[in-house]
N, CA and C atoms as an extended XYZ file, in Angstrom:
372
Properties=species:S:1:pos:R:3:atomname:S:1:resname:S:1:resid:I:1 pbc="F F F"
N         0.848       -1.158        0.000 N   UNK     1
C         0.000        0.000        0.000 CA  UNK     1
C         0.897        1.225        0.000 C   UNK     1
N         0.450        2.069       -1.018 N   UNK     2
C         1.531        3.040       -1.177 CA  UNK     2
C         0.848        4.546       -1.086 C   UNK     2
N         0.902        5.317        0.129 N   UNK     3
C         0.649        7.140        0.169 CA  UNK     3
C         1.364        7.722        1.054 C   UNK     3
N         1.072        9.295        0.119 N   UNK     4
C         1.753       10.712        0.640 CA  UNK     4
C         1.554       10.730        2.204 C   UNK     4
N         2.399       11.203        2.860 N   UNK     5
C         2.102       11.526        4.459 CA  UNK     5
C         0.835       12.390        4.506 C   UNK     5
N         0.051       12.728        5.540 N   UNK     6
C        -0.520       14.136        5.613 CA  UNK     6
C         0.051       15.418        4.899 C   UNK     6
N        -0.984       16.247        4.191 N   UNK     7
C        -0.087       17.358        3.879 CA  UNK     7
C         0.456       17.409        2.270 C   UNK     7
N         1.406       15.643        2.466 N   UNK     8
C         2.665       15.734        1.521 CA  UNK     8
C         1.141       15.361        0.031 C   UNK     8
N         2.181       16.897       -1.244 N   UNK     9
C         1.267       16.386       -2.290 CA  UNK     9
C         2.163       16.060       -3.430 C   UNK     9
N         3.218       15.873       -3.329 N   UNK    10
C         4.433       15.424       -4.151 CA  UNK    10
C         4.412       13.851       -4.213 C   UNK    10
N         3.935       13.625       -5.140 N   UNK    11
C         4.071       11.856       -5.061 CA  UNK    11
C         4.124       11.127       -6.746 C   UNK    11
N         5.514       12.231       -7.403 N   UNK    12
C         5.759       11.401       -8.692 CA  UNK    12
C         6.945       10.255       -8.008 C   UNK    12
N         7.877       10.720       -6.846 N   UNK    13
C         8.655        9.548       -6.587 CA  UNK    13
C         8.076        8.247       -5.879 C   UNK    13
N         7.054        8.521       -4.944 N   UNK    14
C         6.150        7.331       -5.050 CA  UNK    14
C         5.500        6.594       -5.812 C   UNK    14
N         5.016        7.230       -6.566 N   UNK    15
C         4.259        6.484       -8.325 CA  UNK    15
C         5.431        6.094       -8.923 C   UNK    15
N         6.668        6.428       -9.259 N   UNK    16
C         7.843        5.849       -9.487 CA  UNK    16
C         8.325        4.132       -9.029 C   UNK    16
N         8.364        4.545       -7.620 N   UNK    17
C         8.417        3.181       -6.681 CA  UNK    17
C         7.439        2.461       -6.485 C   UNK    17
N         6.308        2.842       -6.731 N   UNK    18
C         5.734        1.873       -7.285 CA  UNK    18
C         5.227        1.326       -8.424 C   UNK    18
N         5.341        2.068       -9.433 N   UNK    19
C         5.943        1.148      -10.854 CA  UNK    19
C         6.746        0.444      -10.951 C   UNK    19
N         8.165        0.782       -9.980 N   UNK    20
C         9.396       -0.374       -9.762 CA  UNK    20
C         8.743       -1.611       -9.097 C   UNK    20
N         7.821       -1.137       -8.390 N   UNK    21
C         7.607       -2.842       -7.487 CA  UNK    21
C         6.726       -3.404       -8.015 C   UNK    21
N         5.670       -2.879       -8.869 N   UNK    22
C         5.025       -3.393       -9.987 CA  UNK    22
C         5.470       -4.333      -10.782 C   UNK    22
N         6.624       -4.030      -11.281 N   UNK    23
C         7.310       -4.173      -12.631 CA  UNK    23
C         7.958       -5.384      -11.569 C   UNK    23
N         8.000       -5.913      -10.243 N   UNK    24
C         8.359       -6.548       -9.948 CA  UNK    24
C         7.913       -7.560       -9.346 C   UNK    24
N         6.452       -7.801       -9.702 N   UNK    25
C         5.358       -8.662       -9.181 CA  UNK    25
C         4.543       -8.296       -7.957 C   UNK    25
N         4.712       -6.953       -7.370 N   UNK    26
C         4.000       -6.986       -6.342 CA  UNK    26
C         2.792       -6.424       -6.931 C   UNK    26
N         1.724       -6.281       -6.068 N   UNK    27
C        -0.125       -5.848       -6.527 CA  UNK    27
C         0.502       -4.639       -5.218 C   UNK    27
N         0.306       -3.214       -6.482 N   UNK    28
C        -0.157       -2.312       -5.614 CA  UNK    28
C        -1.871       -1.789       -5.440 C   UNK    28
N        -1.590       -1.270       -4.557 N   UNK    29
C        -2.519       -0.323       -3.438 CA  UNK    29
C        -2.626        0.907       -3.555 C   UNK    29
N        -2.676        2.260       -4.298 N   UNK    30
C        -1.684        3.810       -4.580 CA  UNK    30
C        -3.528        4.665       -3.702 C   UNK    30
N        -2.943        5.320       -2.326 N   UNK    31
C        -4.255        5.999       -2.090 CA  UNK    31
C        -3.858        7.384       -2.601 C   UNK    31
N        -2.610        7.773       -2.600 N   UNK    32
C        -2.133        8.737       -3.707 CA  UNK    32
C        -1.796       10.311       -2.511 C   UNK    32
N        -1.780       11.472       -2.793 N   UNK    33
C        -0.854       12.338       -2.003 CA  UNK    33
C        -1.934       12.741       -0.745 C   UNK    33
N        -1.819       13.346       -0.023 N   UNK    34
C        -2.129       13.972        1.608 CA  UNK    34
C        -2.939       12.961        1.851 C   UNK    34
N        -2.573       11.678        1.831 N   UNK    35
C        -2.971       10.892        2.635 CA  UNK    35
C        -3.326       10.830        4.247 C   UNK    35
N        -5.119       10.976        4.791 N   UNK    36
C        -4.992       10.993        6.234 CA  UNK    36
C        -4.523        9.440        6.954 C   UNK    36
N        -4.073        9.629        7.934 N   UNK    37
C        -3.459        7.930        8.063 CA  UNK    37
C        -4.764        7.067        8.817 C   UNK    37
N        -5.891        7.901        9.132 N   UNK    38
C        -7.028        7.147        9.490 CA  UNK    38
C        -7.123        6.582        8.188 C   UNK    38
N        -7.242        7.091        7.068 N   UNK    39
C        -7.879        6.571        5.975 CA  UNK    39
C        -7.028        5.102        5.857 C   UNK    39
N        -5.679        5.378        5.854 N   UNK    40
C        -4.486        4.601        5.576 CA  UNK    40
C        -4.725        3.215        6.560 C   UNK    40
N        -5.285        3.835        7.627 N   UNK    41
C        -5.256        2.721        8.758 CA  UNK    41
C        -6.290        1.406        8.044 C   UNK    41
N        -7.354        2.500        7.938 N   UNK    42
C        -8.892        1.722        7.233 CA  UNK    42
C        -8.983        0.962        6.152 C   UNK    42
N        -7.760        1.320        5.092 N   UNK    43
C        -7.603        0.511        3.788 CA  UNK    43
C        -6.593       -0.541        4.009 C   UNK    43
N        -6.080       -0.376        5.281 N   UNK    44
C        -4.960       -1.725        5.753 CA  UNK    44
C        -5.714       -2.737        6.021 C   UNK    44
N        -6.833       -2.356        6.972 N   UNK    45
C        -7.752       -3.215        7.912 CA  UNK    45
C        -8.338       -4.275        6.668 C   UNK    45
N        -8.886       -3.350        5.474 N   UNK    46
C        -9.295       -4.100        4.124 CA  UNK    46
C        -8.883       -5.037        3.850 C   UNK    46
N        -7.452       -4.675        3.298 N   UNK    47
C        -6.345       -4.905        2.536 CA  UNK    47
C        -5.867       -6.097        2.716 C   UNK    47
N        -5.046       -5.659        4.402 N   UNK    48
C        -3.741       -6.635        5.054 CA  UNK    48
C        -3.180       -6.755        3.879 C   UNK    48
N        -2.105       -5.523        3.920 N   UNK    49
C        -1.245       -5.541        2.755 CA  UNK    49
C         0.467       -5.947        3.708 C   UNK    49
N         1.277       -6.430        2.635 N   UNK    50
C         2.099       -6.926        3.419 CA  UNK    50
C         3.065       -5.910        3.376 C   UNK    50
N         3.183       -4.587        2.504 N   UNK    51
C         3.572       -3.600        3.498 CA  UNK    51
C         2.865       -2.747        2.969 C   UNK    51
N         3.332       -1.205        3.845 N   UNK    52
C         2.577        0.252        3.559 CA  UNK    52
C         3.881        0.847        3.461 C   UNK    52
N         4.011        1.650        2.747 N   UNK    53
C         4.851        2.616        2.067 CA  UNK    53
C         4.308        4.384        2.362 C   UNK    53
N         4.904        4.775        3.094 N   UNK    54
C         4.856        6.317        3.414 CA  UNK    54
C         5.559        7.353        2.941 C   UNK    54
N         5.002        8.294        2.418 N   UNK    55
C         5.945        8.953        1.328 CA  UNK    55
C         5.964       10.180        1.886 C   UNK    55
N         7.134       11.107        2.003 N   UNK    56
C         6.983       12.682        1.970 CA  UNK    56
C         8.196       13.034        1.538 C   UNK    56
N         7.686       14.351        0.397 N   UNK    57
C         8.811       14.920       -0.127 CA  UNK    57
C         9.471       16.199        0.871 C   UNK    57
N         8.479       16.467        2.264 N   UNK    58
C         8.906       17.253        3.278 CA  UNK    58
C         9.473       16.826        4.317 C   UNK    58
N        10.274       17.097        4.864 N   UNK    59
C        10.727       16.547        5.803 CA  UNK    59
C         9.776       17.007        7.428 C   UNK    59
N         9.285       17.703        7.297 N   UNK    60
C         8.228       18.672        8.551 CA  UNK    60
C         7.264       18.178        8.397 C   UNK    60
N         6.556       17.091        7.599 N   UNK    61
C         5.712       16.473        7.323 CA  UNK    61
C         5.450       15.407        8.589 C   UNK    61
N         6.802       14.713        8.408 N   UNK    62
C         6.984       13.499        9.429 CA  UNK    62
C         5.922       13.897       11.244 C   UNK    62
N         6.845       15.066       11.444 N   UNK    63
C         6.686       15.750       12.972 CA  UNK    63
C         5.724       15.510       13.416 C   UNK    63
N         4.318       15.893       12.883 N   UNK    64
C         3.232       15.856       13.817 CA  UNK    64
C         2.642       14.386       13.764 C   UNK    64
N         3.499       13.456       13.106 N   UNK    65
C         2.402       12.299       13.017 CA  UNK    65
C         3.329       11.461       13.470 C   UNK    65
N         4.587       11.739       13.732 N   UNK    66
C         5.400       10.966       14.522 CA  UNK    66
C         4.904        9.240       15.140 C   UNK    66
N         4.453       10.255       16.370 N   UNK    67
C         3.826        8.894       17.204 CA  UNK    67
C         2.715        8.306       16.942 C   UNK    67
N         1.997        9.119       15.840 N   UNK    68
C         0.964        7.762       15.068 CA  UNK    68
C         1.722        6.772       14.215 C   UNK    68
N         3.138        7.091       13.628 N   UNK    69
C         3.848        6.391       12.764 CA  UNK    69
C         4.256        5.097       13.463 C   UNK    69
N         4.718        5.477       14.865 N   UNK    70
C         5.213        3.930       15.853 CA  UNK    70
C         4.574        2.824       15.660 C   UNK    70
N         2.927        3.865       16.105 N   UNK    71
C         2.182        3.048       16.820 CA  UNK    71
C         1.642        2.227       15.345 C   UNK    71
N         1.446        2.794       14.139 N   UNK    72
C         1.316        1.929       13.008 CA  UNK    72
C         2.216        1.008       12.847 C   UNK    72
N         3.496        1.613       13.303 N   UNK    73
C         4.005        0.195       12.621 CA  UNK    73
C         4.406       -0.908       13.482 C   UNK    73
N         3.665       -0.567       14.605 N   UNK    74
C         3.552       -1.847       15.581 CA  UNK    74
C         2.174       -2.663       15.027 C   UNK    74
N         1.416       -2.316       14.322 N   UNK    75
C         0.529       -3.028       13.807 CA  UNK    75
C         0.501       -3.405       11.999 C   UNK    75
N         1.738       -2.911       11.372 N   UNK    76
C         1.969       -3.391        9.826 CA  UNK    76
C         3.368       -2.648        9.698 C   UNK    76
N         3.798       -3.874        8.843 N   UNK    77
C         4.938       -3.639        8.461 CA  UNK    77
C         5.211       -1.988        7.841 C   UNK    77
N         5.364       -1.404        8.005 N   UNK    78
C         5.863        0.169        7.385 CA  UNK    78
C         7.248        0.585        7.033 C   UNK    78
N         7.115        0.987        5.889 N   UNK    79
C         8.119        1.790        5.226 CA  UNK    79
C         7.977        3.485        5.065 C   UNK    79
N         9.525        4.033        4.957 N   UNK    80
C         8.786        5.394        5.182 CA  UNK    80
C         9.650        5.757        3.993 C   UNK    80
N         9.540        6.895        3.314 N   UNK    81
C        10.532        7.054        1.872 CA  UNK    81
C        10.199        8.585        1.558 C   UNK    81
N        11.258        9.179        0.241 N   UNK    82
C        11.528       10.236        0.155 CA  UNK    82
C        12.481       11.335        1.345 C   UNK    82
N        11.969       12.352        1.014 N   UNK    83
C        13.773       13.501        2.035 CA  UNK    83
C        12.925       13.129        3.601 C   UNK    83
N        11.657       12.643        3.761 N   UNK    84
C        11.171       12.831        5.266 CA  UNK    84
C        12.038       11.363        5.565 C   UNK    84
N        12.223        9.993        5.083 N   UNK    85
C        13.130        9.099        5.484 CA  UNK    85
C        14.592        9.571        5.756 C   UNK    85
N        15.107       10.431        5.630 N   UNK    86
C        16.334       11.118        5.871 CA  UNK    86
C        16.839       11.337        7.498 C   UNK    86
N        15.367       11.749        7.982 N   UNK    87
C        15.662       12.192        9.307 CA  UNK    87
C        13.994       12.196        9.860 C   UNK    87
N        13.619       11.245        9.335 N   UNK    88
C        12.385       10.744       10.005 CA  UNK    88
C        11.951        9.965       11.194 C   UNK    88
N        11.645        9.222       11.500 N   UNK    89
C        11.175        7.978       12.161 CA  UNK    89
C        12.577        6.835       12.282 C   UNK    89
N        13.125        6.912       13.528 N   UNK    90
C        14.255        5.759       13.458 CA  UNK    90
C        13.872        4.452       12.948 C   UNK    90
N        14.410        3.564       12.658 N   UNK    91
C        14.225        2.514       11.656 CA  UNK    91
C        13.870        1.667       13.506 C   UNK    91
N        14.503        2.042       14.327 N   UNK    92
C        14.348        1.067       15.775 CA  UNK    92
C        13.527        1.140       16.075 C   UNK    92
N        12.144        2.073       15.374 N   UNK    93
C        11.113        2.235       15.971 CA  UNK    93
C        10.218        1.411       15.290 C   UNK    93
N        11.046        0.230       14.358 N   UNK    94
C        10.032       -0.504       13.390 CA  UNK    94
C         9.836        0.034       11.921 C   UNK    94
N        10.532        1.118       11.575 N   UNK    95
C         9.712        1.703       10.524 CA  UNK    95
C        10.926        1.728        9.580 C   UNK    95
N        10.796        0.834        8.547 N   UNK    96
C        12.335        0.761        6.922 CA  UNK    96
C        12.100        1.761        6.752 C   UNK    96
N        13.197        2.584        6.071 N   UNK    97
C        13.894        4.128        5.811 CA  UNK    97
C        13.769        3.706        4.208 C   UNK    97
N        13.414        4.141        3.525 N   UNK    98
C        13.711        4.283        2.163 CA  UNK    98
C        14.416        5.179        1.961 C   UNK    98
N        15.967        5.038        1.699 N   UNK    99
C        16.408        6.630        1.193 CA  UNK    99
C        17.193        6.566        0.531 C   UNK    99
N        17.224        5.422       -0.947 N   UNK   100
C        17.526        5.410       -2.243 CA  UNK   100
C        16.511        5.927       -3.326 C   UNK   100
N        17.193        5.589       -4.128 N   UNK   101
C        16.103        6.067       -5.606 CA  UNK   101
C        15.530        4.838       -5.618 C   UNK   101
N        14.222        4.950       -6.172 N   UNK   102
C        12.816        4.378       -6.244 CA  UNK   102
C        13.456        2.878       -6.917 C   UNK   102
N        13.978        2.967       -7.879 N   UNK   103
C        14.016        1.463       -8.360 CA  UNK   103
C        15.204        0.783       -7.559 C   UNK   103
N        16.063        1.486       -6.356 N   UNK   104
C        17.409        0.390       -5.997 CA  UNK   104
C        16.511        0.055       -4.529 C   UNK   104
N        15.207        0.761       -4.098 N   UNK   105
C        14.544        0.702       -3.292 CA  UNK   105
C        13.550       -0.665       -3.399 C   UNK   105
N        13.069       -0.675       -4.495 N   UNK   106
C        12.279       -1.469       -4.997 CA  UNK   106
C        12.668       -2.675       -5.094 C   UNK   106
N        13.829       -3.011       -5.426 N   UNK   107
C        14.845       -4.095       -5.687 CA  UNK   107
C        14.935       -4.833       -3.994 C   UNK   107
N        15.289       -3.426       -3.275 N   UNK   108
C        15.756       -4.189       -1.729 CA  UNK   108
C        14.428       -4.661       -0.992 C   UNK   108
N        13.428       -3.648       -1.639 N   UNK   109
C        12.227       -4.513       -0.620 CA  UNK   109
C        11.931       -5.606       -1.106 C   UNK   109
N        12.260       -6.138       -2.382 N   UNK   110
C        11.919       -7.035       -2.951 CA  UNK   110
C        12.257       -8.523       -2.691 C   UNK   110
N        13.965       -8.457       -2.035 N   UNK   111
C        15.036       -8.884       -2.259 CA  UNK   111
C        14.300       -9.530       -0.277 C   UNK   111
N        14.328       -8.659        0.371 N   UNK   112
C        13.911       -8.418        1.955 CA  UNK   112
C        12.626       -9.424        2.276 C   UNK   112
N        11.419       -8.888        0.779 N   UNK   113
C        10.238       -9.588        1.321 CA  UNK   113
C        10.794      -11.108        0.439 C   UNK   113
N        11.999      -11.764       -0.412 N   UNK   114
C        12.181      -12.696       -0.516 CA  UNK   114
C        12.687      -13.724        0.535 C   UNK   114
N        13.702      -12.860        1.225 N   UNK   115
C        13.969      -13.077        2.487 CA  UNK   115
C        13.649      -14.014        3.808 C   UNK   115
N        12.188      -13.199        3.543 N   UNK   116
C        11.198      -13.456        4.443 CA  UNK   116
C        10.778      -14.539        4.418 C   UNK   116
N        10.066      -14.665        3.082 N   UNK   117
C         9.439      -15.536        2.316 CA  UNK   117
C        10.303      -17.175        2.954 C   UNK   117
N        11.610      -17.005        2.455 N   UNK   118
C        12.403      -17.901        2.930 CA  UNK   118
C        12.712      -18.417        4.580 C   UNK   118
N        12.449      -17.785        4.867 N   UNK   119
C        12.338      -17.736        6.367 CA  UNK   119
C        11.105      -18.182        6.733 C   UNK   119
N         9.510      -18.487        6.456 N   UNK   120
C         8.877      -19.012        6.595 CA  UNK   120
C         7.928      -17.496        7.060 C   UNK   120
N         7.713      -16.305        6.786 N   UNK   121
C         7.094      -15.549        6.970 CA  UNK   121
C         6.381      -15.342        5.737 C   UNK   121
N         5.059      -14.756        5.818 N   UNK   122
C         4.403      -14.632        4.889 CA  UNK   122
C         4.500      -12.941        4.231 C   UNK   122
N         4.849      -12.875        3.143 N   UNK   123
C         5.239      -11.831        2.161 CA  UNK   123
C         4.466      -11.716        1.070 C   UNK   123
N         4.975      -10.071        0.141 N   UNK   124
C         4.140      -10.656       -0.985 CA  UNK   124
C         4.748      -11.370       -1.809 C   UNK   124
């Protein structure tokens, strides 16, 4: 599942990354830019997607949703990506940093949810 933080309305590098993970067998999800994360929460609950992808091209974006970000990703796998993964959400808090370009990104989650897969966890 792939959207903009609150706010964030920049989301050609997300539509990017996810054409890369497309192009790499995964089924996206795109709720697309100023994503509210209630909404985000509600299309997970749907979904149970095996991850969510959080995008902001701001980095001040991150701030106020901080501690809703934890607490999400104590309940789904989360990724966070673009300049707000820079100095966002520590990765110790549960939450993958995306902070390559969209297709070497795409490759590692790919590579990660194979990983998994191998490990006996369920992926896409």
């Amino acid at each position: 599942m792939l959207a903009c933080l609150p706010g964030e309305r920049h989301d050609l590098g997300l539509l990017a990354f996810g054409l890369a993970l497309r192009a790499r067998g995964w089924r996206i999800v795109y709720l697309g830019p100023d994503a509210p994360l209630d909404t985000v929460e509600d299309a997970c609950g749907r979904v149970h997607p095996d991850l969510v992808v959080l995008s902001a091209a701001a980095r001040e974006r991150v701030r106020p949703v901080r501690d809703e970000l934890r607490g999400f990703a104590a309940r789904w796998r989360l990724a966070l990506g673009g300049a707000a993964a820079q100095d966002g959400v520590p990765e110790s808090d549960g939450v993958l940093l995306l902070t390559g370009d969209p297709i070497a990104e795409a490759a590692r989650i790919t590579a990660l949810a194979r990983d998994h897969t191998t490990a006996g966890e369920v992926t896409a």
